[in-house]
C-alpha positions as CSV (number, residue, x, y, z in Angstrom):
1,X,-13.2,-4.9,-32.0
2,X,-16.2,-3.3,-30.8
3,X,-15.9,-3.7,-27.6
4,X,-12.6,-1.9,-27.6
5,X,-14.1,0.9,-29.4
6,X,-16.5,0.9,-26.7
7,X,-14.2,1.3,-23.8
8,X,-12.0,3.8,-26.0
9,X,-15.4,6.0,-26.2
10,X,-16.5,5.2,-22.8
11,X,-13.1,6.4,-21.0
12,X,-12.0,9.0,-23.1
13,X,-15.7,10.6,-21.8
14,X,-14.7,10.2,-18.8
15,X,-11.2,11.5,-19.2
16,X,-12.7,14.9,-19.6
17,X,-8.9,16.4,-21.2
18,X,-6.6,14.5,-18.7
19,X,-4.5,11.8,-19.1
20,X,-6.0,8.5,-18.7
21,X,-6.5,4.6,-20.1
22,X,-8.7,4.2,-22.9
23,X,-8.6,0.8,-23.2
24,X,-6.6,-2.0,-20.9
25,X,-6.4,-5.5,-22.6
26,X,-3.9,-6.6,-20.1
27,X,-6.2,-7.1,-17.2
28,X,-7.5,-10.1,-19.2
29,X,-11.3,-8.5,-19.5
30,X,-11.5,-8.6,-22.9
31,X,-10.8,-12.3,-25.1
32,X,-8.5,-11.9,-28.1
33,X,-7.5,-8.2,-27.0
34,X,-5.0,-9.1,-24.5
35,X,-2.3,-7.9,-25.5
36,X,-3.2,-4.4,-26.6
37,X,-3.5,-0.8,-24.5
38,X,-4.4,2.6,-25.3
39,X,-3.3,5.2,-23.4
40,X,-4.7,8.8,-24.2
41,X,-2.3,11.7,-23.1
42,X,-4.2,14.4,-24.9
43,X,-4.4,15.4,-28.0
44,X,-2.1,12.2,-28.7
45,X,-3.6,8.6,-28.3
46,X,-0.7,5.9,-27.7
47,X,-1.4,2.4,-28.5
48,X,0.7,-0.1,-27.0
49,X,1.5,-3.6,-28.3
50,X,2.9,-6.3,-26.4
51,X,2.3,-9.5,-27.9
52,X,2.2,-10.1,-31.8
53,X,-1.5,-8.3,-33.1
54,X,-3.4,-9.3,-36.5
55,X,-2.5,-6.0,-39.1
56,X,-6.5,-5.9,-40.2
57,X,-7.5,-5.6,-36.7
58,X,-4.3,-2.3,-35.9
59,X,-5.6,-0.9,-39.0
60,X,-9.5,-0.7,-38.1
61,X,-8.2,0.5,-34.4
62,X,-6.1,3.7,-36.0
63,X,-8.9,4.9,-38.6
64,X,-11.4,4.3,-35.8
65,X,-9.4,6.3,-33.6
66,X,-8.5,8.9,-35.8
67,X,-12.4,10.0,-36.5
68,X,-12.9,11.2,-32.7
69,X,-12.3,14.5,-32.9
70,X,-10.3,14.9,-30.2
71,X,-7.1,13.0,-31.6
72,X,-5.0,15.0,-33.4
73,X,-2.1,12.3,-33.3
74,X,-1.9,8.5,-32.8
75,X,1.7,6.8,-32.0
76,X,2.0,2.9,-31.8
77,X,4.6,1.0,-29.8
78,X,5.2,-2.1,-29.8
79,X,6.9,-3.3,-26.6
80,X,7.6,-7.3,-26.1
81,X,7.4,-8.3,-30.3
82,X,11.1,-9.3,-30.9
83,X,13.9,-7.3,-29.0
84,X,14.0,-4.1,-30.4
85,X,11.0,-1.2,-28.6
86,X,9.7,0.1,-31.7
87,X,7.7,3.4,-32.3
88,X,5.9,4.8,-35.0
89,X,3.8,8.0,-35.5
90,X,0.6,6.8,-37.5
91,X,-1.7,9.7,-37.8
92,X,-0.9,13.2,-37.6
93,X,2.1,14.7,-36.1
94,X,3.7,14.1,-32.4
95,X,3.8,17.3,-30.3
96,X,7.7,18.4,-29.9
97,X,6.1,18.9,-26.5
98,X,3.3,16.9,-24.5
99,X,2.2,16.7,-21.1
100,X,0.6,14.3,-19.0
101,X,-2.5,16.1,-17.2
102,X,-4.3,14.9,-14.0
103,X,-6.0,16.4,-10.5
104,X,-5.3,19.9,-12.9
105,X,-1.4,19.1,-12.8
106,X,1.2,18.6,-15.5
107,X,3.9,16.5,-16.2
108,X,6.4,16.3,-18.6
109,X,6.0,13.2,-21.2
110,X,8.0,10.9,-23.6
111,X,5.7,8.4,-25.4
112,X,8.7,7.0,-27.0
113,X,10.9,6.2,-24.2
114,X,11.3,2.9,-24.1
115,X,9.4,2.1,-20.5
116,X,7.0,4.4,-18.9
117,X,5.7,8.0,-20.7
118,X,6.9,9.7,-17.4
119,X,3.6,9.3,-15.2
120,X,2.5,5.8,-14.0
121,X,-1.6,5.9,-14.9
122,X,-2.4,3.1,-12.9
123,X,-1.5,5.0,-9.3
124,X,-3.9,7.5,-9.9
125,X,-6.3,7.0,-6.7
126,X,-2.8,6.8,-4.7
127,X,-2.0,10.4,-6.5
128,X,-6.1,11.1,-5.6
129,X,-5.3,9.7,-1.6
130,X,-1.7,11.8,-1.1
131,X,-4.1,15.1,-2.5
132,X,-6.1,14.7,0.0
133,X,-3.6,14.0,3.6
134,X,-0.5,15.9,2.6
135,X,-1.6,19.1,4.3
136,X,1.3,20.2,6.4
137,X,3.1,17.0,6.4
138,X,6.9,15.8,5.9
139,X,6.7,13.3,3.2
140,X,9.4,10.9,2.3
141,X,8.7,9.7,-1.5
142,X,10.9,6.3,-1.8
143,X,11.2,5.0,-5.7
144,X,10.3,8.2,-6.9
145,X,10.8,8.2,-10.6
146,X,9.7,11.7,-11.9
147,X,8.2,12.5,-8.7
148,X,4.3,12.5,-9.4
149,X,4.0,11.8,-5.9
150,X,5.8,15.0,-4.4
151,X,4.2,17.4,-7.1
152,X,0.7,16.4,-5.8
153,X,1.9,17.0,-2.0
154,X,3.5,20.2,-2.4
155,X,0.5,21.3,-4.7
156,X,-1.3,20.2,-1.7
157,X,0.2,22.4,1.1
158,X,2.6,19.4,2.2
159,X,5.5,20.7,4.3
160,X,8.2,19.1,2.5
161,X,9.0,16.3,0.3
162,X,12.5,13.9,0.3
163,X,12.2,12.1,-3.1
164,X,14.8,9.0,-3.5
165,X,15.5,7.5,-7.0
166,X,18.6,6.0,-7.9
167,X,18.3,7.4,-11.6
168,X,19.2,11.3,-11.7
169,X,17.2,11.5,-15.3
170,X,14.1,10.6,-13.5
171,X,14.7,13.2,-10.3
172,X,15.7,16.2,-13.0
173,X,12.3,14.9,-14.8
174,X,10.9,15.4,-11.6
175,X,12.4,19.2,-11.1
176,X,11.0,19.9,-14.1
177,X,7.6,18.6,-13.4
178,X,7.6,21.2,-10.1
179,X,8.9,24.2,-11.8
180,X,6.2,23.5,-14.7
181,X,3.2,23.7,-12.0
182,X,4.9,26.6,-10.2
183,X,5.6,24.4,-7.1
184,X,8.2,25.9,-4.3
185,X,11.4,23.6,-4.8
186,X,12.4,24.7,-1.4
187,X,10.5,22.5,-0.1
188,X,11.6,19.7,-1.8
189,X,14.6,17.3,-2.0
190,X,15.3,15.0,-4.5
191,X,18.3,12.2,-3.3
192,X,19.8,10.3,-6.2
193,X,20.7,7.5,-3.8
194,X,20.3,3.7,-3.6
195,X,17.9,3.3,-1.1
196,X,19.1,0.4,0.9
197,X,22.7,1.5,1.1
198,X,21.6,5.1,2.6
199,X,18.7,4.7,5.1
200,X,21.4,7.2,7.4
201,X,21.1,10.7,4.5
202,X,17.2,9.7,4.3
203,X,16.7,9.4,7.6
204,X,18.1,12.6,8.3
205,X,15.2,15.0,7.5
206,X,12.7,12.6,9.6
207,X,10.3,11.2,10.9
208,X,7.8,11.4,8.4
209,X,4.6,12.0,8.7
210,X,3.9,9.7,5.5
211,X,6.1,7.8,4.0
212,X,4.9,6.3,0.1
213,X,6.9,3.1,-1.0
214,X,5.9,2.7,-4.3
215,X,8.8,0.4,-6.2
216,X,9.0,-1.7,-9.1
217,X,8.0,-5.3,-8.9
218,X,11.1,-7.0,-10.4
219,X,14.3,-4.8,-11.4
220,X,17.3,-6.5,-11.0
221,X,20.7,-4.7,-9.2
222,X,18.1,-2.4,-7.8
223,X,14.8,-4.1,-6.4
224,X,13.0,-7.4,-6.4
225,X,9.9,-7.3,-4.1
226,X,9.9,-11.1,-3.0
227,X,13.1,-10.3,-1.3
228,X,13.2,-6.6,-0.8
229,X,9.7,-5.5,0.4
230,X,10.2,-6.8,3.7
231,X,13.6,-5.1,4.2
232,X,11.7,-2.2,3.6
233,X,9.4,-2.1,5.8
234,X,11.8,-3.4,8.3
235,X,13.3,0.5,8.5
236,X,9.5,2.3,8.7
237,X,9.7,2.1,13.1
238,X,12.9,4.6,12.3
239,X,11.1,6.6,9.3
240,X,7.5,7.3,10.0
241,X,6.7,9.6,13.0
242,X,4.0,7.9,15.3
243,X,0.9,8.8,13.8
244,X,1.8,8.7,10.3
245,X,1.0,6.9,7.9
246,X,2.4,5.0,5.0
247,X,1.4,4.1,1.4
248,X,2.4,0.7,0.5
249,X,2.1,-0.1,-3.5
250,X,3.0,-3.1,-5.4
251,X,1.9,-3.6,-9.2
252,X,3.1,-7.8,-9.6
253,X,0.2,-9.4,-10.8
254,X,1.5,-12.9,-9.4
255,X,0.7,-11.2,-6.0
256,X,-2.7,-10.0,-4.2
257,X,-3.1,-7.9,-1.2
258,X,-1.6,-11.2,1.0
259,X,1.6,-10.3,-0.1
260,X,2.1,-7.0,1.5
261,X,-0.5,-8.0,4.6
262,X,2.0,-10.4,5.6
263,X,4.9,-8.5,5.5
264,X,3.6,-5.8,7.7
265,X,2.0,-8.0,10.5
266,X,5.5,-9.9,10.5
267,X,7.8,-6.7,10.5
268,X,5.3,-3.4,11.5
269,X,3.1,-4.9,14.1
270,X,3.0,-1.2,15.6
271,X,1.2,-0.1,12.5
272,X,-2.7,-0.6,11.7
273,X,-4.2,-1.7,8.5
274,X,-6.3,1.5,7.2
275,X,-7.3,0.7,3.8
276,X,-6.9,-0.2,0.3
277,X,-7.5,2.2,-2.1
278,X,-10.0,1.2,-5.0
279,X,-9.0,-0.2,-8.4
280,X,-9.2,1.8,-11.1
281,X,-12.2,1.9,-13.8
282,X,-9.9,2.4,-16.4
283,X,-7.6,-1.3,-15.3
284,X,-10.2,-3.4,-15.3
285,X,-9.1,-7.1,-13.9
286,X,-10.9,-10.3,-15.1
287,X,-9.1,-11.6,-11.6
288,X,-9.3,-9.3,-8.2
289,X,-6.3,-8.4,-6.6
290,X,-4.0,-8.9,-9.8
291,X,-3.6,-5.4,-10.5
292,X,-2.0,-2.4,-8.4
293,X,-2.0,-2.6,-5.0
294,X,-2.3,0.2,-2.8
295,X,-2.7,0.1,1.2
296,X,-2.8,2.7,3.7
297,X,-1.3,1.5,7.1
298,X,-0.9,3.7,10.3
299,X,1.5,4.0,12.9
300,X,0.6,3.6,16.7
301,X,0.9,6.8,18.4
């Protein structure tokens, strides 16, 4: 246990008020621990079950976690144990309102919905990368969910930003997450649209100068990479302006940065490997390359 108390203290240093990992057993790092996560959205730490977990060891987590000072509340979810997403507040009591922070931006959170809080932790170096190039561009934001993505452009002077999501909860999530920052939703779109069946409406405000594809791995009737990565990419010559660039992102562990290398130099051999974006202290892997993927790729001008 002490070595999860260690990365708990280590992190939540680091944190410094925003939202981040405390401890990531998943990455397979830490023997006997690898089915637990702590997520800290502050002043609420979130632990995360996904596999069954001895009671003795929860119990000396929580009071451990309840002496820092900066935890006013601890929920625990267990996710994976049986069929049924359970969630239950353990210490203190659960803001009616709480919101992811990061790069000084807010979002708006559920820790009890029954996948993601609302903001994806483990893409924040491609949030970091977008901060820093989406200065005056057009930016097309495919998979959107609550649009993280867009609110860090349009924070960041970008021009405009399409986001596509085929779920209109996420995209009204996403409003909300613009109006909360006092972002300019002039500038921005939001498409509830299946992607593949309406490349003509989101090709319509293009080309883009960057174009971020960041999907899930496996979700059936709407994408599964092993099939549908490539029939993405296929459609980038039409979307990205020549110059531009385009943030590729995959999180399947069964796949490294092969995967997506080999789909581009097969379908996009007009665009240039840039670079890969580095992992995240807070997801440490025991194996490289089994975590998130993100790649930068550039079209020829």
């Amino acid at each position: 246990m002490q070595q999860v108390l260690d990365s708990i203290t280590s992190q939540l240093a680091l944190a410094q008020g925003e939202s981040r990992r405390l401890f990531h057993g998943r990455g397979g790092c830490f023997v006997g621990f690898e089915s637990l996560v702590v997520d800290w959205f502050a002043p609420v730490a979130v632990i995360r079950l996904y596999d069954l977990f001895p009671d003795e060891s929860l119990r000396s987590l929580a009071e451990s976690l309840e002496r820092l000072p900066e935890v006013d509340c601890i929920v625990l979810q267990r996710r994976g144990v049986g069929n049924t997403l359970q969630n239950v507040v353990l210490y203190g009591e659960l803001p009616a309102t709480l919101h992811a922070k990061e790069l000084g931006l807010a979002y708006s959170l559920d820790v009890t919905q029954t996948q993601n809080s609302g903001l994806f932790l483990d893409m924040r170096k491609g949030r970091e990368w977008v901060a820093a190039h989406a200065e005056g561009k057009r930016v097309l934001n495919l998979f959107s969910y609550t649009c993280a993505f867009s609110v860090v452009a349009i924070a960041n002077h970008a021009e405009h930003v399409v986001n596509v999501d085929m779920s209109k909860g996420a995209l009204t999530r996403g409003r909300t997450n613009h109006r909360m920052n006092g972002l300019d939703t002039s500038k921005v779109a939001f498409l509830p649209y299946n992607i593949f069946k309406s490349w003509g409406k989101i090709g319509r405000s293009g080309p883009y100068d960057l174009v971020i594809i960041d999907p899930p791995s496996f979700q059936p009737g709407s994408f599964i990479a092993e099939k549908d990565y490539r029939r993405l990419v296929q459609r980038l010559d039409r979307l990205c302006a020549k110059g531009g660039d385009v943030l590729l992102c995959h999180n399947d562990p069964s796949h490294d940065e092969t995967f997506l290398r080999q789909i581009m130099a097969s379908e996009c051999p007009t665009f240039s490997y840039v670079e890969s974006l580095p992992e995240q202290v807070d997801f440490p892997e025991k194996q490289a390359g089994k975590g998130v993927k993100a790649m930068v790729y550039r079209s020829s001008e």
